[in-house]
N, CA, C and O atoms as a GROMACS GRO file, in nm:
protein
  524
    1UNK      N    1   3.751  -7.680  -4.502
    1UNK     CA    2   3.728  -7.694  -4.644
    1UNK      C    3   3.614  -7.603  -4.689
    1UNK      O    4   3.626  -7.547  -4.798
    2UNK      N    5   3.505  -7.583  -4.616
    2UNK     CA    6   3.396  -7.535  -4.665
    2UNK      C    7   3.417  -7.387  -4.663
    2UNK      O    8   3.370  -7.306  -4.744
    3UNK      N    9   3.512  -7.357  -4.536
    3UNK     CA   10   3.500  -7.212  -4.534
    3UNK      C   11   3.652  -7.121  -4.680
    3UNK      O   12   3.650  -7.017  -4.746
    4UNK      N   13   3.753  -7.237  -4.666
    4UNK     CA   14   3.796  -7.251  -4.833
    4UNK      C   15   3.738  -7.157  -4.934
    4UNK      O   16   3.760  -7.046  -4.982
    5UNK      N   17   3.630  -7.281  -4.947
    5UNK     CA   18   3.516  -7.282  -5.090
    5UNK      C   19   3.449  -7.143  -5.096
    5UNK      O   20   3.433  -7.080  -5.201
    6UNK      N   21   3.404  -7.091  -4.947
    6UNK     CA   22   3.310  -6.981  -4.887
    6UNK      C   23   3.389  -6.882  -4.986
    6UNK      O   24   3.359  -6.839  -5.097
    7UNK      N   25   3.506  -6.860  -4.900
    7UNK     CA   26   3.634  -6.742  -4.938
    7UNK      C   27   3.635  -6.746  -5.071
    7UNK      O   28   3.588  -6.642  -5.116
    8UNK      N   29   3.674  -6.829  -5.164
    8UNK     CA   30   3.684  -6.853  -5.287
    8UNK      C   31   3.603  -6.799  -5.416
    8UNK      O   32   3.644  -6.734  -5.512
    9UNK      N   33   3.446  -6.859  -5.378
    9UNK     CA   34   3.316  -6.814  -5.407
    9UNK      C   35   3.244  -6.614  -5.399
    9UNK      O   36   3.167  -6.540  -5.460
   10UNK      N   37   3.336  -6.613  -5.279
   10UNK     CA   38   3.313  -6.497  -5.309
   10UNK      C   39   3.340  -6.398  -5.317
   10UNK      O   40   3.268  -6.298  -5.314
   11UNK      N   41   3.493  -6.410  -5.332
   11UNK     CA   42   3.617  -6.368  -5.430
   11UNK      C   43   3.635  -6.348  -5.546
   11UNK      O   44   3.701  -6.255  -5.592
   12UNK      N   45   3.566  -6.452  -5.619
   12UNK     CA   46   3.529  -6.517  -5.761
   12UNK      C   47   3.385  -6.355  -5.837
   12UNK      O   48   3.366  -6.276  -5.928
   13UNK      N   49   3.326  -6.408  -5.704
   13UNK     CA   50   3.214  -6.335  -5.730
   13UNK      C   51   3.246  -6.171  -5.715
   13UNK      O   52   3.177  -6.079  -5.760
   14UNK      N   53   3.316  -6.166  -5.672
   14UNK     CA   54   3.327  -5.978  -5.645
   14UNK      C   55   3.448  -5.945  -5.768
   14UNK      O   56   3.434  -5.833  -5.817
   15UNK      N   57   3.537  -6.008  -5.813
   15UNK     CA   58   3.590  -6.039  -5.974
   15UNK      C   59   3.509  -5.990  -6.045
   15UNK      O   60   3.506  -5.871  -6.079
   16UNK      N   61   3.403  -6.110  -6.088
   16UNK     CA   62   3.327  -6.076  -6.177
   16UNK      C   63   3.234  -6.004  -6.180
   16UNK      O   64   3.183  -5.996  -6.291
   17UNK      N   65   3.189  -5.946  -6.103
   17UNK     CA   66   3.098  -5.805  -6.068
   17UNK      C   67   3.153  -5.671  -6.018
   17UNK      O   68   3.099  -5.584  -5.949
   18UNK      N   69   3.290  -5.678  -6.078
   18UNK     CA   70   3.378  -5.557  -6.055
   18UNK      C   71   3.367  -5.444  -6.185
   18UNK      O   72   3.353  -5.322  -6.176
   19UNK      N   73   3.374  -5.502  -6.268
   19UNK     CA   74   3.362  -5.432  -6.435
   19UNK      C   75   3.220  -5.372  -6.391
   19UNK      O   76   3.212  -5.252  -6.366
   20UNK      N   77   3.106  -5.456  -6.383
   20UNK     CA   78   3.021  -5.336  -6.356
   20UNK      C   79   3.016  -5.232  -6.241
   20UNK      O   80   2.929  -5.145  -6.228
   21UNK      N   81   3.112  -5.251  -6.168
   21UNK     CA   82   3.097  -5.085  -6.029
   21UNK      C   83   3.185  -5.019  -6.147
   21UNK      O   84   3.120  -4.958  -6.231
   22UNK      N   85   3.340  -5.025  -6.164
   22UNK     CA   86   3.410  -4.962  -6.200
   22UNK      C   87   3.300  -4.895  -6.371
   22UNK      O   88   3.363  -4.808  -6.431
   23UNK      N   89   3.175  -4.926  -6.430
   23UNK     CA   90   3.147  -4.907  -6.541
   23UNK      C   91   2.999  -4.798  -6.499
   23UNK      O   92   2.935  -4.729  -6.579
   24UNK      N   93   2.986  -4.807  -6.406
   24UNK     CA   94   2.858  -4.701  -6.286
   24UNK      C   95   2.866  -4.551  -6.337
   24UNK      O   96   2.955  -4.512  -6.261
   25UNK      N   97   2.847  -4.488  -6.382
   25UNK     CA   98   2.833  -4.366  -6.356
   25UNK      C   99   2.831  -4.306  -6.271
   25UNK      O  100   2.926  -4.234  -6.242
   26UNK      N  101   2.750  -4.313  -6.216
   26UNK     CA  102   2.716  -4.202  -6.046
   26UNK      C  103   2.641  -4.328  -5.930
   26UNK      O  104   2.581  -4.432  -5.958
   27UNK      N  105   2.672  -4.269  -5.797
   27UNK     CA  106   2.596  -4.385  -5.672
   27UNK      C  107   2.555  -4.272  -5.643
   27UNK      O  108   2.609  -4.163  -5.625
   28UNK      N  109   2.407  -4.328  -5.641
   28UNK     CA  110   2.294  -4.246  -5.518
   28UNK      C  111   2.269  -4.284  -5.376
   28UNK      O  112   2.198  -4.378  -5.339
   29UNK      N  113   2.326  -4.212  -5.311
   29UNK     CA  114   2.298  -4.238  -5.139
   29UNK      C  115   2.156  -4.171  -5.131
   29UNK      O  116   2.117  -4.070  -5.190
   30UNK      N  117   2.083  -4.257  -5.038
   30UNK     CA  118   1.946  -4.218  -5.003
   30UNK      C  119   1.949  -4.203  -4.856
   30UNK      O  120   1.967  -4.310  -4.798
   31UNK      N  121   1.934  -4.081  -4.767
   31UNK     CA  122   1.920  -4.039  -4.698
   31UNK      C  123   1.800  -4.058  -4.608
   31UNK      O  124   1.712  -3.983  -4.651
   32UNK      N  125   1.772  -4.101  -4.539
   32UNK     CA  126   1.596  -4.085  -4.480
   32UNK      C  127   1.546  -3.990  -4.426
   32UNK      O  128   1.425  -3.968  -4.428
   33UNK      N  129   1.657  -3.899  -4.354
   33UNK     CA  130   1.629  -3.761  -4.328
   33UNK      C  131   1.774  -3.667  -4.277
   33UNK      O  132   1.887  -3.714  -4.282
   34UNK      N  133   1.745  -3.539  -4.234
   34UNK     CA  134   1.852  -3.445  -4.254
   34UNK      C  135   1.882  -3.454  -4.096
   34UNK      O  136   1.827  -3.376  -4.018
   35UNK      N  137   2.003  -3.588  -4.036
   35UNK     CA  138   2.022  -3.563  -3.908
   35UNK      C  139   2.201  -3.558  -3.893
   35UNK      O  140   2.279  -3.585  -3.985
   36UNK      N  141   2.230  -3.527  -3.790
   36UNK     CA  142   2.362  -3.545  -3.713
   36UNK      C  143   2.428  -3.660  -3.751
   36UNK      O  144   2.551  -3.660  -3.758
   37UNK      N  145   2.328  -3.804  -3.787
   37UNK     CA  146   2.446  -3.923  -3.834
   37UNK      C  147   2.459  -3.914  -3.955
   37UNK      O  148   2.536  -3.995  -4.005
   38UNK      N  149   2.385  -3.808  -4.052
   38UNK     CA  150   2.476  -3.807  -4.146
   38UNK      C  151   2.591  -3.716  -4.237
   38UNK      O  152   2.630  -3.726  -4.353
   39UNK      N  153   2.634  -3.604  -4.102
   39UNK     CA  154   2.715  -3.513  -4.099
   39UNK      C  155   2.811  -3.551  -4.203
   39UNK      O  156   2.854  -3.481  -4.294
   40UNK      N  157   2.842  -3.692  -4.172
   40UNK     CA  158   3.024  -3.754  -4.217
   40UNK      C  159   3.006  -3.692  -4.390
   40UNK      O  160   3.081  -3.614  -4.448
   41UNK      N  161   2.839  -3.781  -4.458
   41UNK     CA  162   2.864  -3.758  -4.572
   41UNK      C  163   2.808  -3.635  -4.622
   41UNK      O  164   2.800  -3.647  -4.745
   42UNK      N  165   2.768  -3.528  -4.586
   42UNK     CA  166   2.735  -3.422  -4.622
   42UNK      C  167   2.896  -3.340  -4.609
   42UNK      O  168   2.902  -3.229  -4.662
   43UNK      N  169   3.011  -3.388  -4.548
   43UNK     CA  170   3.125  -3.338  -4.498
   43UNK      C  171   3.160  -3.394  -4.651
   43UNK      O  172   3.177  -3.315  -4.744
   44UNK      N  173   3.166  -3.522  -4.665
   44UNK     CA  174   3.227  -3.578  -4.778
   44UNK      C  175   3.181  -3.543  -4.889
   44UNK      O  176   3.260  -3.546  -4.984
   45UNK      N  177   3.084  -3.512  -4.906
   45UNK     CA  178   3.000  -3.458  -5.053
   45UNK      C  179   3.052  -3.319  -5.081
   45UNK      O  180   3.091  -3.286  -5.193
   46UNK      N  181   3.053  -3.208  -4.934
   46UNK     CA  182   3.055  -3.038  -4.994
   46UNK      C  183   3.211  -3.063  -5.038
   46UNK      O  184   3.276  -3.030  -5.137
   47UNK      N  185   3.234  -3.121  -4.944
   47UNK     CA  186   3.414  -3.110  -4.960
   47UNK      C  187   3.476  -3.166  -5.078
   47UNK      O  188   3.593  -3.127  -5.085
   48UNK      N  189   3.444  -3.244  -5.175
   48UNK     CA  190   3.444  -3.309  -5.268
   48UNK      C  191   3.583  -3.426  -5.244
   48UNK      O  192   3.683  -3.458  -5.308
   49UNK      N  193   3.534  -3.453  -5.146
   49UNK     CA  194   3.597  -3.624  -5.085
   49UNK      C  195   3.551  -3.735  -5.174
   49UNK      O  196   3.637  -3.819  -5.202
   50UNK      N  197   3.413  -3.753  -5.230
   50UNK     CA  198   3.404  -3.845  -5.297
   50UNK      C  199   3.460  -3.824  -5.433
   50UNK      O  200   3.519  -3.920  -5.484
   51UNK      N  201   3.449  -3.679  -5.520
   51UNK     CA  202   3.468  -3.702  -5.602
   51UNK      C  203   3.650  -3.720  -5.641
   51UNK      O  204   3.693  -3.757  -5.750
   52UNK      N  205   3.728  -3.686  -5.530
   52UNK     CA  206   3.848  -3.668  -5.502
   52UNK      C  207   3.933  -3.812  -5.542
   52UNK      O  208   4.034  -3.823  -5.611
   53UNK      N  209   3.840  -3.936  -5.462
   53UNK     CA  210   3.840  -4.093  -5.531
   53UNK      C  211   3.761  -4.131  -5.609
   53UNK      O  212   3.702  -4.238  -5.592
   54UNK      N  213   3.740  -4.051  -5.715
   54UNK     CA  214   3.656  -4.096  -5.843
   54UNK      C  215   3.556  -4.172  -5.844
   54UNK      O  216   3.539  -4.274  -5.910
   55UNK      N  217   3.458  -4.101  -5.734
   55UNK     CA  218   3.350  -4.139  -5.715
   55UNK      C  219   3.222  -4.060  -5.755
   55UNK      O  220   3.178  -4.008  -5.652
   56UNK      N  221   3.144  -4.029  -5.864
   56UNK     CA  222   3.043  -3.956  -5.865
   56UNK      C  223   2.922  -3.978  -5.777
   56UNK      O  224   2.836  -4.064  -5.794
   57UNK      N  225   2.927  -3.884  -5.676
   57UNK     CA  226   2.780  -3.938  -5.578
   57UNK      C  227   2.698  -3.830  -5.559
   57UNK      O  228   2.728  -3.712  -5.542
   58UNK      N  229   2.577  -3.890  -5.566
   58UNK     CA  230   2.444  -3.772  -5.540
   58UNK      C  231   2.420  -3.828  -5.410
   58UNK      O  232   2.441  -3.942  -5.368
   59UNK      N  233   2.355  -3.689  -5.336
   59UNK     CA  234   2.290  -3.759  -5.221
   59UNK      C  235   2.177  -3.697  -5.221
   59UNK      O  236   2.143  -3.579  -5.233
   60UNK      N  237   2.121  -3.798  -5.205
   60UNK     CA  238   1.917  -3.790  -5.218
   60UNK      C  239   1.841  -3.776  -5.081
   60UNK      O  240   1.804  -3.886  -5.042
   61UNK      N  241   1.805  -3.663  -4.991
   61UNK     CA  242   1.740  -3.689  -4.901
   61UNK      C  243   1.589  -3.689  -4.934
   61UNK      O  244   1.526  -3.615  -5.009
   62UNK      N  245   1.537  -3.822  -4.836
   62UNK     CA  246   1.371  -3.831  -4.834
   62UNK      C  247   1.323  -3.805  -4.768
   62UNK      O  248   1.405  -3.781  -4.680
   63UNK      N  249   1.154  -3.767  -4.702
   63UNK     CA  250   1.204  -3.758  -4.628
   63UNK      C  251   1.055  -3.585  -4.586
   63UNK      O  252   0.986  -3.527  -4.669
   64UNK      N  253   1.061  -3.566  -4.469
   64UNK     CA  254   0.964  -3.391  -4.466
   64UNK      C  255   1.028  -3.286  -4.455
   64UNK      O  256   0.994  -3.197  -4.378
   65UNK      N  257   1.128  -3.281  -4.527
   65UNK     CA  258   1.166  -3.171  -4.538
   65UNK      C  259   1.343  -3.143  -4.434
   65UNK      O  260   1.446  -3.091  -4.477
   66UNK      N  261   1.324  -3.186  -4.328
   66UNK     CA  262   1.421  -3.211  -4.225
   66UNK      C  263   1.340  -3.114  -4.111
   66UNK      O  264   1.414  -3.024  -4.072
   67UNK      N  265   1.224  -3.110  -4.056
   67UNK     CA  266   1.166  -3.036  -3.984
   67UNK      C  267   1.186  -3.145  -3.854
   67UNK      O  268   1.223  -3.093  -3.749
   68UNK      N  269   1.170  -3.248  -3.854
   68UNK     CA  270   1.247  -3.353  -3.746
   68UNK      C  271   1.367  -3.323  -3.680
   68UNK      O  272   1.397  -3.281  -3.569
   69UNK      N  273   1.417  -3.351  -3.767
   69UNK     CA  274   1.604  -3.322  -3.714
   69UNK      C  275   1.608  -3.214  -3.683
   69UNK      O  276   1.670  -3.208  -3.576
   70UNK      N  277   1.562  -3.072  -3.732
   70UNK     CA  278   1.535  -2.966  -3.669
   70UNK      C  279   1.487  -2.926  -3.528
   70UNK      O  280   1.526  -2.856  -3.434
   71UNK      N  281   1.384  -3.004  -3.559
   71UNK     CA  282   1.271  -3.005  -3.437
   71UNK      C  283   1.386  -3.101  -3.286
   71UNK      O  284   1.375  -3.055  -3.173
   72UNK      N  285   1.448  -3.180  -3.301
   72UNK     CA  286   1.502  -3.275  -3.223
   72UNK      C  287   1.594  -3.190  -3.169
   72UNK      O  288   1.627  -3.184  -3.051
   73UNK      N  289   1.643  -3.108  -3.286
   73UNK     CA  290   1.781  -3.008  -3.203
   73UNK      C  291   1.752  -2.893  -3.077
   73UNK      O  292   1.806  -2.869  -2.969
   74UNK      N  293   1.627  -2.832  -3.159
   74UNK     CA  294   1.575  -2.703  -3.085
   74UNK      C  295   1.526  -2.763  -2.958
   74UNK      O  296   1.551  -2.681  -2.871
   75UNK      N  297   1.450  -2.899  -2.890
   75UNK     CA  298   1.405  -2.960  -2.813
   75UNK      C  299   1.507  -3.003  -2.706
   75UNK      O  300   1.468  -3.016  -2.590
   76UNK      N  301   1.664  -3.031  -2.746
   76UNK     CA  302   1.745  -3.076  -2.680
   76UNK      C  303   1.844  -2.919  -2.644
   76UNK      O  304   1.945  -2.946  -2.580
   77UNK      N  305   1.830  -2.798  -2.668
   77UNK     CA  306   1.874  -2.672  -2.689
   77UNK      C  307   1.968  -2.714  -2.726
   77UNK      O  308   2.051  -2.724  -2.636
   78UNK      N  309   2.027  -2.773  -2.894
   78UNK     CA  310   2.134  -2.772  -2.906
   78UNK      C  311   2.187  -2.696  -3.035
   78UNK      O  312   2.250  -2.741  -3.131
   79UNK      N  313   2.130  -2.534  -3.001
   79UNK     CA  314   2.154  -2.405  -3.114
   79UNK      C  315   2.262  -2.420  -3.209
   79UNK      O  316   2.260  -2.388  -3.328
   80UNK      N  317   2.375  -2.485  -3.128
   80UNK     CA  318   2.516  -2.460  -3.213
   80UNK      C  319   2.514  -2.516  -3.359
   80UNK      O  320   2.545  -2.466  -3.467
   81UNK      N  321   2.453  -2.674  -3.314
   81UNK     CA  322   2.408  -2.747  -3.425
   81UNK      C  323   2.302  -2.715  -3.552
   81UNK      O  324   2.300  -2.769  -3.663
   82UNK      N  325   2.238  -2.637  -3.514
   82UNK     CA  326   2.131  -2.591  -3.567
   82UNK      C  327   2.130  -2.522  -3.748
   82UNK      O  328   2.044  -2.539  -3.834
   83UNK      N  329   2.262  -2.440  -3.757
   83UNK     CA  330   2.265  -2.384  -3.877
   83UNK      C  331   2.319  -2.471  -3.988
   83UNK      O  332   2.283  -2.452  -4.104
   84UNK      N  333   2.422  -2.586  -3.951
   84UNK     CA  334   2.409  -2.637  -4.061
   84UNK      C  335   2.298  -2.764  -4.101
   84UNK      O  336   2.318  -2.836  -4.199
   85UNK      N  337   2.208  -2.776  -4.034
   85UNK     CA  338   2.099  -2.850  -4.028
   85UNK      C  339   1.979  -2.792  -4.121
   85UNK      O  340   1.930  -2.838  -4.224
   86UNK      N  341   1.952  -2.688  -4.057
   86UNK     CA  342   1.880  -2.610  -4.132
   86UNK      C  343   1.859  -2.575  -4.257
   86UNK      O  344   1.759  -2.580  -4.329
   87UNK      N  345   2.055  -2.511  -4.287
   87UNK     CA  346   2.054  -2.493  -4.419
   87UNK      C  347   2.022  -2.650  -4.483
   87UNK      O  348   1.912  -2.675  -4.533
   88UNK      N  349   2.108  -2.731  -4.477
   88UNK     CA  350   2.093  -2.836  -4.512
   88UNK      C  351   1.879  -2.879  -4.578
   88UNK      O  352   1.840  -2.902  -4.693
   89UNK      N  353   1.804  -2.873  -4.457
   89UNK     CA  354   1.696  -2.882  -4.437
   89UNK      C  355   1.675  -2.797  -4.598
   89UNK      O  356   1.673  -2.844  -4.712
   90UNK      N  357   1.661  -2.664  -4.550
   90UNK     CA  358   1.645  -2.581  -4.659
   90UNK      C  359   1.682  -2.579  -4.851
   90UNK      O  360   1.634  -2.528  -4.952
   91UNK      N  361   1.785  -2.660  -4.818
   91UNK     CA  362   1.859  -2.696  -4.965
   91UNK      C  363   1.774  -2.798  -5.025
   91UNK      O  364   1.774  -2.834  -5.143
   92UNK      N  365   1.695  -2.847  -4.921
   92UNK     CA  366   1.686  -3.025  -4.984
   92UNK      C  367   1.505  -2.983  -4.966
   92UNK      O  368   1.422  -3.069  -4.938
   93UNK      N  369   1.466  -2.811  -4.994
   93UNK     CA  370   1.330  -2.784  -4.998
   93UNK      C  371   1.212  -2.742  -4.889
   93UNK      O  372   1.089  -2.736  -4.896
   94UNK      N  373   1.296  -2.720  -4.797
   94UNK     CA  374   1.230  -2.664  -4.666
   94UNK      C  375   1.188  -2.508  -4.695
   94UNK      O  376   1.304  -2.471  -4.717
   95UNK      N  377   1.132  -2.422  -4.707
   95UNK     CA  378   1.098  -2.297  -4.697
   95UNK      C  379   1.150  -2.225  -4.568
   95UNK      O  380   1.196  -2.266  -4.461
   96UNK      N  381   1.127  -2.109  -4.618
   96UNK     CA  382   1.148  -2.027  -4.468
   96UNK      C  383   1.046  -2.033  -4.413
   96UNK      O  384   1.038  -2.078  -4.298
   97UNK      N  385   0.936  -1.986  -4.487
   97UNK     CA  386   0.786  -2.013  -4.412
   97UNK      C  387   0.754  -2.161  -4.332
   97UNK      O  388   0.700  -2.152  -4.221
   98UNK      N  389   0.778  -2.262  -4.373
   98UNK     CA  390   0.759  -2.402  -4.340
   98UNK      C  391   0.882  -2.419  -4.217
   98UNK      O  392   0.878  -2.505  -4.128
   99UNK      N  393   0.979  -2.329  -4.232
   99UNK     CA  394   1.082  -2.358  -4.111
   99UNK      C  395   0.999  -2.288  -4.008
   99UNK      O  396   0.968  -2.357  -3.910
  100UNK      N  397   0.955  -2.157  -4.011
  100UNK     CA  398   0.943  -2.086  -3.891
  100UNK      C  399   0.822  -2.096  -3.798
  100UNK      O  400   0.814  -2.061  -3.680
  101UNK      N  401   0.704  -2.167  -3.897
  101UNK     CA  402   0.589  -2.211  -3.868
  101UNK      C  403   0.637  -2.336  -3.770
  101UNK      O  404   0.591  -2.349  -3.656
  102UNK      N  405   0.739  -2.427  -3.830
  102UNK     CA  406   0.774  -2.534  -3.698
  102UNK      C  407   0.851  -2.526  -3.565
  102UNK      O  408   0.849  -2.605  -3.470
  103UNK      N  409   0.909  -2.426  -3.577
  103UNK     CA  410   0.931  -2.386  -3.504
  103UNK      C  411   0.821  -2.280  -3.383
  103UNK      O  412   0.787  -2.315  -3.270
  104UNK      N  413   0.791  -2.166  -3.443
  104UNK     CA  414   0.636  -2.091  -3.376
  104UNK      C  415   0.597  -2.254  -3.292
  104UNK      O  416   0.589  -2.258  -3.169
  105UNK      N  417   0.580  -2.359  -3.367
  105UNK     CA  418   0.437  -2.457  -3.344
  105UNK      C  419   0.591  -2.514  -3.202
  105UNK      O  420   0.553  -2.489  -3.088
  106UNK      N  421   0.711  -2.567  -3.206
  106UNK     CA  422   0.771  -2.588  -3.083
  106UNK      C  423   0.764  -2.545  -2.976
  106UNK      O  424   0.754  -2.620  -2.878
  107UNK      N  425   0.768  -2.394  -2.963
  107UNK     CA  426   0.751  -2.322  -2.855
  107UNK      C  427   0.612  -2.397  -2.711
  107UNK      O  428   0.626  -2.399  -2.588
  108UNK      N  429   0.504  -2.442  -2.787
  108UNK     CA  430   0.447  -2.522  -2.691
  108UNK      C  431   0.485  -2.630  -2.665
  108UNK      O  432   0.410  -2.674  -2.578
  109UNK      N  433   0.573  -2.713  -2.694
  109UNK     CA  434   0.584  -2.838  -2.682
  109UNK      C  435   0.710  -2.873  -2.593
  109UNK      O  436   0.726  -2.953  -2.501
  110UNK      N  437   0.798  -2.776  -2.662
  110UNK     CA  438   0.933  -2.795  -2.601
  110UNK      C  439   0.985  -2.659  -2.478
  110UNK      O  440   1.075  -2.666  -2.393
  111UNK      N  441   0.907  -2.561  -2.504
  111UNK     CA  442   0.924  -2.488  -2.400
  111UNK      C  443   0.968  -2.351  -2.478
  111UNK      O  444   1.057  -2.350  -2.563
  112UNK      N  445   0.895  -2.238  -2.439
  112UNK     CA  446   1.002  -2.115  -2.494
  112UNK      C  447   1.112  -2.066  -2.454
  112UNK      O  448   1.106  -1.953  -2.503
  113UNK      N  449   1.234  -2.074  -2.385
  113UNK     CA  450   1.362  -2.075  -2.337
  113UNK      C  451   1.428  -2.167  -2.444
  113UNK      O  452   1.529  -2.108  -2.482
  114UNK      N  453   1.416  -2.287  -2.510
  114UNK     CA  454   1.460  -2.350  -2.663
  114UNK      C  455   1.459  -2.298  -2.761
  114UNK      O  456   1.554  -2.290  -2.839
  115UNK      N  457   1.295  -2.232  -2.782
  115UNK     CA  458   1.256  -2.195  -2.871
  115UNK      C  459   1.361  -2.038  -2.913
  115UNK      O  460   1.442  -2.019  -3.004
  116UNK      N  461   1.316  -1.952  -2.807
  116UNK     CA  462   1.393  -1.880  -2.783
  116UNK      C  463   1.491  -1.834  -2.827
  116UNK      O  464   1.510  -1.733  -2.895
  117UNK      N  465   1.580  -1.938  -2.775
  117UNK     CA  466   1.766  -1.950  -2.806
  117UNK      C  467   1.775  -2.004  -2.970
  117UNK      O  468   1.880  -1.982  -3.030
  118UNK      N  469   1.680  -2.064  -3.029
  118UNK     CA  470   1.689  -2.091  -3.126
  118UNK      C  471   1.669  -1.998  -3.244
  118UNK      O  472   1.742  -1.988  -3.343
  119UNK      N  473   1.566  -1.937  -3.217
  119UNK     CA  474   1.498  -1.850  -3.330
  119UNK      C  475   1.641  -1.705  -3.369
  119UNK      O  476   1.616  -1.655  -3.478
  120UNK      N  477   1.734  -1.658  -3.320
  120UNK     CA  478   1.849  -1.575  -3.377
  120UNK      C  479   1.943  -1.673  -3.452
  120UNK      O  480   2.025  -1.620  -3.526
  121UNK      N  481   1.945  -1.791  -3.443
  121UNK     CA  482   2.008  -1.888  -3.550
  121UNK      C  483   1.936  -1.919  -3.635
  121UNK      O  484   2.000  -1.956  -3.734
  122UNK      N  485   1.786  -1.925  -3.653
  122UNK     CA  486   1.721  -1.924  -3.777
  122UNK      C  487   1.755  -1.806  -3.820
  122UNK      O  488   1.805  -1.797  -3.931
  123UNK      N  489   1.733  -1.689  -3.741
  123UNK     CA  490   1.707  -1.564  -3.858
  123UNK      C  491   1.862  -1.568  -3.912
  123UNK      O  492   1.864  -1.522  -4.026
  124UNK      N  493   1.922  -1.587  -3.892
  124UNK     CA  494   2.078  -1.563  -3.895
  124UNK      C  495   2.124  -1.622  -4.049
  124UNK      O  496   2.202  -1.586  -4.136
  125UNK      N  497   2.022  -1.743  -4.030
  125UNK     CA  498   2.039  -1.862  -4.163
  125UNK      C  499   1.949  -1.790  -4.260
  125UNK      O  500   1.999  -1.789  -4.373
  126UNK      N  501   1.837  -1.731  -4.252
  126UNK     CA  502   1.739  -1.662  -4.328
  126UNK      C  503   1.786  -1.634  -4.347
  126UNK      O  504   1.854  -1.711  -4.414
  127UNK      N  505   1.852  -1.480  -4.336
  127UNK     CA  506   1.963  -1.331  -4.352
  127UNK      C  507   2.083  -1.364  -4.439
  127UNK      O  508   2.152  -1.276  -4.491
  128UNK      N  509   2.106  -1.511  -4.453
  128UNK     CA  510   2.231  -1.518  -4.518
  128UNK      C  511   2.227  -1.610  -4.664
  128UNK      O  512   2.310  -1.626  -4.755
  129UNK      N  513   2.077  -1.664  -4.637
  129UNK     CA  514   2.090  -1.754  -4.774
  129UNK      C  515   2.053  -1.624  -4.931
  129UNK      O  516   2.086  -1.506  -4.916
  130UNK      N  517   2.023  -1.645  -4.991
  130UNK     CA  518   1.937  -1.637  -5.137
  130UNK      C  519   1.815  -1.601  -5.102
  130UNK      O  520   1.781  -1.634  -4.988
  131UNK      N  521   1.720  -1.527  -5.184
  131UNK     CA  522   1.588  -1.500  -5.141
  131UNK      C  523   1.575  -1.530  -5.279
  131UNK      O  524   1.464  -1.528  -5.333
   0.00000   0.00000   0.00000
């Protein structure tokens, strides 16, 4: 009986709080930073997947810039990953200067053989954006 009532209640309730999603303008996804788990919706956003189901969505990253997620890739040598991270990083206000300085500053930490392999996929991303 109770679980009934449960089902019922909040059935009832997603009814009547339907007029306001369908009346939304835009959903803001908030991001905490620029990593690998959130490939899916940066896939879904360029590609215009959301807006495809009449969804207007911004996505808001917070956040330093994505010098983390950066920093995590170049540390694990995982170059391949690297350019759309970056750009990403870069879109959402990273500099070139502020990229290459964190990188320069990796080379002690993570080893220069990372660093290394990394730095022709930065320039690569430099060379190709907007100045």
């Amino acid at each position: 009986m109770y679980r009934k009532t449960s089902v019922c209640a909040i059935t009832v309730f997603f009814l009547c709080i339907g007029w306001h999603a369908v009346a939304q303008d835009k959903v803001r996804m908030g991001l905490s930073s620029v990593s690998g788990l959130h490939t899916a919706v940066w896939v879904a956003e360029t590609k215009g997947l959301f807006r495809k189901h009449g969804l207007d969505v911004e996505v808001i990253v917070t956040g330093q810039g994505g010098t983390a997620g950066i920093s995590a890739l170049i540390a694990n040598g995982q170059t391949a990953q690297l350019t759309p991270h970056l750009n990403r990083a870069m879109d959402n206000g990273l500099t070139q200067t502020e990229a290459s300085e964190a990188i320069t500053q990796l080379a002690f930490y993570v080893g220069w053989p990372n660093v290394f392999s990394a730095m022709p996929v930065a320039q690569d991303v430099f060379a190709k954006r907007p100045h």
